[in-house]
C-alpha positions in Angstrom: 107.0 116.7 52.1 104.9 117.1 49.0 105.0 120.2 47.1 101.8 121.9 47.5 99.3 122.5 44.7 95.8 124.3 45.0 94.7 122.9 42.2 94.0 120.3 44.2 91.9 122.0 46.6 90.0 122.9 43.8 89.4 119.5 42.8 88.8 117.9 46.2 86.9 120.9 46.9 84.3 119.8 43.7 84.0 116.0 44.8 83.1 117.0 48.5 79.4 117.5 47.5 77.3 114.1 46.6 75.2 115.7 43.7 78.3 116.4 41.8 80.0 113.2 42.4 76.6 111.6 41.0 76.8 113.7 37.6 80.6 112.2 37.3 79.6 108.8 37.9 76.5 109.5 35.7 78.9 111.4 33.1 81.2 108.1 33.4 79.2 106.5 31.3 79.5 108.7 28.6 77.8 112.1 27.7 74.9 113.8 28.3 72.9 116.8 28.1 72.1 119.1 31.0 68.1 117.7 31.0 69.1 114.2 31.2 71.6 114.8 34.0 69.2 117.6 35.7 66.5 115.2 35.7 68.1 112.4 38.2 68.4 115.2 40.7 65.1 117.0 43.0 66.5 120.5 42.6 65.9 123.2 40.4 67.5 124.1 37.6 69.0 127.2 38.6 71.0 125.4 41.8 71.7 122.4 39.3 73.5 124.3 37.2 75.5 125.8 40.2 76.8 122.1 40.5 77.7 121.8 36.8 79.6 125.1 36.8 81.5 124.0 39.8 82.8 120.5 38.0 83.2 122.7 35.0 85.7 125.5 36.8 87.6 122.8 38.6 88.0 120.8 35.2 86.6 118.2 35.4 84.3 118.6 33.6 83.6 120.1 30.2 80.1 121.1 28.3 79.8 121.7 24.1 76.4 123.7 22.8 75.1 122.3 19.6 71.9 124.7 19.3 69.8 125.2 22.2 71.2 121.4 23.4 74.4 121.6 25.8 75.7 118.5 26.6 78.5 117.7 29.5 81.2 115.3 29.5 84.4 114.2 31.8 87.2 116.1 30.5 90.3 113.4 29.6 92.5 113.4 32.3 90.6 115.5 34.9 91.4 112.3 37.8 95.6 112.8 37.0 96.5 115.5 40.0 93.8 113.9 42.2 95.4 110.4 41.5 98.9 111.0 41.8 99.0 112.7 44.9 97.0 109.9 46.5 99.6 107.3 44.8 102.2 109.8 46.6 100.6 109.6 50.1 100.2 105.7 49.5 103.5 105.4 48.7 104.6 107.8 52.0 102.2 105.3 54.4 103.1 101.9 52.8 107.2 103.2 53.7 105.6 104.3 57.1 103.9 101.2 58.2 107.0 98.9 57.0 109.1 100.8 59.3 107.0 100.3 61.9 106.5 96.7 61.2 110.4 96.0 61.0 110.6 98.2 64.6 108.0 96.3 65.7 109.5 92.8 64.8 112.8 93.5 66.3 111.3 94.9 69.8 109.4 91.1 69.8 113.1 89.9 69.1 115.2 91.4 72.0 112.2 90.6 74.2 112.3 87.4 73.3 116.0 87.5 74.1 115.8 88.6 77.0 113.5 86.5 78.3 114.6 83.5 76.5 112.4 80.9 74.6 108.9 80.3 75.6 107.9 76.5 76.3 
């Protein structure tokens, strides 16, 4: 079994809410400040920013202040825990379902054995 990481919790944890996977899909197309992405979303700012801290403490997320302008990004590389554990658990069900396939196949085989050819 896979070694457990709450990191990952973390992260899921951040994409379970739709407003904050719409900033990273907005934020996917490169950066922006906290008024453009704020004004996509019917909330107020208070709440919005609730969001952003959320991405931000889970890392994926990061925001630089020039001035009274802060502006978000993705942070490089947020995506690698999320996306190897998911190539992991493909990998687990792939091996999984070709087992059943092959146990599946040779059941059909010894029935068909048994019975002897169809015409």
């Amino acid at each position: 079994m896979a070694k457990y990481d709450s990191r990952l919790d973390v992260l899921f944890s951040a994409l379970s809410d739709p407003t904050r996977r719409d900033i990273l899909t907005r934020l996917s197309f490169g950066p922006a400040t906290i008024t453009e992405l704020a004004e996509q979303h019917d909330m107020a700012l208070p709440s919005f920013l609730k969001h952003l801290n959320r991405l931000e403490d889970a890392g994926l997320i990061y925001s630089e202040k020039n001035g009274r302008i802060r502006t978000c990004a993705l942070a490089p590389d947020a995506f690698t825990p999320m996306q190897d554990w998911l190539s992991e658990q493909r990998m687990i069900w792939q091996q999984r379902l070709n087992q059943f396939d092959r146990y599946a196949l040779e059941l059909k085989r010894k029935r068909q054995n048994e019975t002897g050819p169809e015409d």
